[in-house]
C-alpha positions as CSV (number, residue, x, y, z in Angstrom):
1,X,0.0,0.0,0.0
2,X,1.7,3.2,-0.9
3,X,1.1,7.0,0.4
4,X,-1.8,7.7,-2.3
5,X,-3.8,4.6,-1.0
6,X,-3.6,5.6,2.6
7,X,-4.9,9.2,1.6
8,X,-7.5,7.4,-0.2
9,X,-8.6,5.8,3.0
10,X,-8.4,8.8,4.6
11,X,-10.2,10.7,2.3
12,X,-12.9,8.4,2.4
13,X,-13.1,8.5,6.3
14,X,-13.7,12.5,5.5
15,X,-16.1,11.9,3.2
16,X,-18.3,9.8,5.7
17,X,-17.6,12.7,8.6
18,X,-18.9,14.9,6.3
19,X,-22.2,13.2,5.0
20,X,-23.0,12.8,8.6
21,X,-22.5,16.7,9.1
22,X,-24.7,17.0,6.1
23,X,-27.8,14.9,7.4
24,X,-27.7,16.5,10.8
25,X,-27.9,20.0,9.5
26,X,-29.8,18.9,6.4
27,X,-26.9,20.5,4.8
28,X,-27.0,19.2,0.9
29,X,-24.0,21.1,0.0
30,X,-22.1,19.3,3.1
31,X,-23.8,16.0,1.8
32,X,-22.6,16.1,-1.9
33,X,-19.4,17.4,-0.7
34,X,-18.8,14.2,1.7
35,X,-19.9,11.9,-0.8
36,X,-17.4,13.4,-3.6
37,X,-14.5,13.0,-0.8
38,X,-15.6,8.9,-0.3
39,X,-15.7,8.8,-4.2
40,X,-12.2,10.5,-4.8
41,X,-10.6,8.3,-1.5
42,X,-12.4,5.4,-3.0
43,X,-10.6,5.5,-6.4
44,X,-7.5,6.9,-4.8
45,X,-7.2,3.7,-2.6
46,X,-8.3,1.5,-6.1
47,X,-5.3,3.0,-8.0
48,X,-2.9,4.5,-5.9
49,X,-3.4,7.8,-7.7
50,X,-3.1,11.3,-6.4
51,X,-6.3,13.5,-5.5
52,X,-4.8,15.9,-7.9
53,X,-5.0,13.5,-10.7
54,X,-8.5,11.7,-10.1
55,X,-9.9,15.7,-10.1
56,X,-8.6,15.8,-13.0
57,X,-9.5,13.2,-15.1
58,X,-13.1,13.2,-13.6
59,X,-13.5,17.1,-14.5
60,X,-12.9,15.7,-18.0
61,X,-16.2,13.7,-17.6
């Protein structure tokens, strides 16, 4: 496991903090926010990618 994978796991563990942020305060933007973090820590831990790079290619979606 290399540094990009465990910033993927943490990213995800950020992503979780904040969707529960987001339902207590009903806070969509926190929400969508939290869930893009799991998504980005998700494929971060996949591929051993940077954050930088996964933004990247998904903008290009």
């Amino acid at each position: 496991m290399n540094t990009d994978q465990l910033k993927g796991n943490w990213n995800q563990i950020k992503g979780k903090i904040k969707q529960e942020y987001g339902i207590a305060t009903e806070d969509d933007a926190a929400f969508t926010e939290g869930k893009y973090d799991e998504l980005v820590g998700r494929i971060q831990e996949k591929t051993g990618k940077t954050k930088e790079r996964i933004n990247e290619e998904i903008s290009k979606w």
